[in-house]
LONU-701482 format. One line per 4 residues: number of its first residue (from 1); their letters; for each residue x, y, z negated of C-alpha. Coordinates in Angstrom, 1 decimal. Layout:
BEGIN
NUM = a = X/Y/Z  ... .
***
This chain:
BEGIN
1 = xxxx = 0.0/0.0/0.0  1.5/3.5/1.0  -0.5/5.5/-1.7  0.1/2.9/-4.3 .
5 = xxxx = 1.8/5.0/-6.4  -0.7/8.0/-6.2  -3.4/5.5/-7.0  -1.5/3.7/-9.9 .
9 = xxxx = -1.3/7.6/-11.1  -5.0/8.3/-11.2  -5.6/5.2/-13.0  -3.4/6.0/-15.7 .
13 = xxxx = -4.6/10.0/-15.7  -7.9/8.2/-16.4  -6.9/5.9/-18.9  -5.1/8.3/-21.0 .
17 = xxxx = -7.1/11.3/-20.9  -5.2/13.0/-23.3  -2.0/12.4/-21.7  -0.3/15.1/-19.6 .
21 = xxxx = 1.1/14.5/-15.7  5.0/14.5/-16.6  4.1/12.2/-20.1  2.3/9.6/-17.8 .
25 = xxxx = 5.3/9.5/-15.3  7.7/9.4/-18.2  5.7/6.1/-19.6  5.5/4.8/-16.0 .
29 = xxxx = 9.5/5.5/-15.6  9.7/4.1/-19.4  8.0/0.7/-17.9  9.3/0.2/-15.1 .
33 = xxxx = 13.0/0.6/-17.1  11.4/-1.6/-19.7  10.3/-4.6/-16.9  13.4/-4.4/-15.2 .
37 = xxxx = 15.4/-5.1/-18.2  12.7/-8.1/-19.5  13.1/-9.7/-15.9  17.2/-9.2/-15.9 .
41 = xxxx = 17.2/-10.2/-19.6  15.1/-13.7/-18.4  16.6/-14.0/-15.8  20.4/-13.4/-17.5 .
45 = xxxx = 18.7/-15.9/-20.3  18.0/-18.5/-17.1  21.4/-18.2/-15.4  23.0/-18.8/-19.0 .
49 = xxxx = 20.9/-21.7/-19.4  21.1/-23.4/-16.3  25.5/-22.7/-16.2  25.4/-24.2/-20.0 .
53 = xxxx = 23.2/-27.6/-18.6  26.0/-27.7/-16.1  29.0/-27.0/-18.2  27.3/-30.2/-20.5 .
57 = xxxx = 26.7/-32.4/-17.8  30.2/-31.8/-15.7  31.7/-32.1/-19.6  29.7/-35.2/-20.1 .
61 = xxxx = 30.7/-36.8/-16.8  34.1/-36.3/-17.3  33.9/-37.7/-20.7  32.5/-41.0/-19.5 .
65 = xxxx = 35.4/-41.2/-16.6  37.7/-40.6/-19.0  36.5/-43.8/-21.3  35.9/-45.0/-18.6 .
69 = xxxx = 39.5/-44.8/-17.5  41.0/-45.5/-21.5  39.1/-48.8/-21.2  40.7/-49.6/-17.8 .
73 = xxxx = 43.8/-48.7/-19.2  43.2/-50.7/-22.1  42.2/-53.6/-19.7  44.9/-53.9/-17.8 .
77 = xxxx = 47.2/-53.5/-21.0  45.7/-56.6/-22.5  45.7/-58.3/-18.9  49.0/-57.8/-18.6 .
81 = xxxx = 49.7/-59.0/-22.2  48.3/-62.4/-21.2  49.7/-62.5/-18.4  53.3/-61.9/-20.2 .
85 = xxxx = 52.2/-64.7/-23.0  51.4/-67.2/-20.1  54.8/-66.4/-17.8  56.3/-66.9/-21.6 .
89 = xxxx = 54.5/-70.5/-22.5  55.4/-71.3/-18.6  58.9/-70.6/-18.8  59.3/-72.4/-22.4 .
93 = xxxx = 57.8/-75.8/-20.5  59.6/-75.3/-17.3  62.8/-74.8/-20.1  61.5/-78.1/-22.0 .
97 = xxxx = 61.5/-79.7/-18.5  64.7/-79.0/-17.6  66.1/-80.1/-20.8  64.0/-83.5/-20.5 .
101 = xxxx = 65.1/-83.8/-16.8  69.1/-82.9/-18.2  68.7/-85.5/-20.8  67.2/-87.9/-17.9 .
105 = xxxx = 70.2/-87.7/-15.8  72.3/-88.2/-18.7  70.8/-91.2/-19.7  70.3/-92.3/-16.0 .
109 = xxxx = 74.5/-91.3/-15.7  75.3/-93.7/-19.2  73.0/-96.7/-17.8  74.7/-96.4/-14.5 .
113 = xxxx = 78.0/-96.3/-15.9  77.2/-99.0/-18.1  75.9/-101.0/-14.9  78.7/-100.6/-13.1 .
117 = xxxx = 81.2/-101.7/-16.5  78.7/-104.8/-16.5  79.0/-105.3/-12.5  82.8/-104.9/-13.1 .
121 = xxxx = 83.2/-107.1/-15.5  81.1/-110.0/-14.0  83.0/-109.6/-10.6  86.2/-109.9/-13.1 .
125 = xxxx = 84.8/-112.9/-14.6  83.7/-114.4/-11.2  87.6/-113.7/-9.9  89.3/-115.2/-13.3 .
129 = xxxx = 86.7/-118.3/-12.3  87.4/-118.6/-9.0  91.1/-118.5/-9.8  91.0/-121.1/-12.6 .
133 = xxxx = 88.9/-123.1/-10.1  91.6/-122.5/-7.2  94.4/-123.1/-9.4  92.6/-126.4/-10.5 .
137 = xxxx = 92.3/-127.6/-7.1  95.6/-126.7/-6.2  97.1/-128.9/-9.0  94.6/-131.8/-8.0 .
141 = xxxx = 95.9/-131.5/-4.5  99.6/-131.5/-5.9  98.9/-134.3/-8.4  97.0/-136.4/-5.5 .
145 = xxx = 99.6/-135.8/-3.2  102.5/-136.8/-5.7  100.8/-139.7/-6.4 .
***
């Protein structure tokens, strides 16, 4: 409306008979000033409000990634402790095996040795034998031809 103002002013002249022209526009100027500053003041108020909902969600959502990333941490801490405890039981067995396989060959080494002492000593024996058993042909041979 172009005359808005002019009507708004009749109104008020009206309303408030006893009012004067420049105490009506003062009052309308003292609204106006007065609205402005309750609408900046709500919406100040809003922008305040909304920026502090934000603030507490972005602070809440890094929060839970940071658990979230302590627990992961704390995950892989523990996973690799296991896994340092199992590499440790493993090497102690593969340690045991190699001193069970050392101790194997040892004793595999001693009953060789002893096998080939035993085969040594048989073959000596069969020799000795074989030479008595020559030796006591040869002197039948000698005593049957002297005779």
């Amino acid at each position: 409306l172009a005359n808005r103002r002019t009507l708004l002013m009749d109104r008020l002249r009206r309303h408030f008979v006893r009012k004067t022209k420049p105490q009506i526009v003062q009052h309308m100027r003292w609204w106006d000033s007065t609205h402005f500053h309750q609408i900046q003041r709500l919406a100040t108020l809003q922008t305040w409000l909304r920026f502090k909902d934000e603030l507490l969600a972005k602070s809440m959502q890094l929060l839970n990634e940071s658990l979230e990333k302590r627990n992961q941490i704390q995950e892989n801490a523990e996973r690799r402790d296991r896994q340092a405890a199992i590499c440790l039981q493993l090497s102690e067995k593969v340690e045991q095996w190699k001193d069970q396989l050392q101790e194997t060959l040892e004793r595999q080494s001693e009953l060789a040795v002893a096998e080939e002492a035993r085969m040594h000593e048989l073959s000596e024996k069969f020799a000795e034998k074989e030479r008595k058993k020559r030796t006591s042909e040869k002197r039948k041979i000698e005593r049957y031809k002297s005779a």
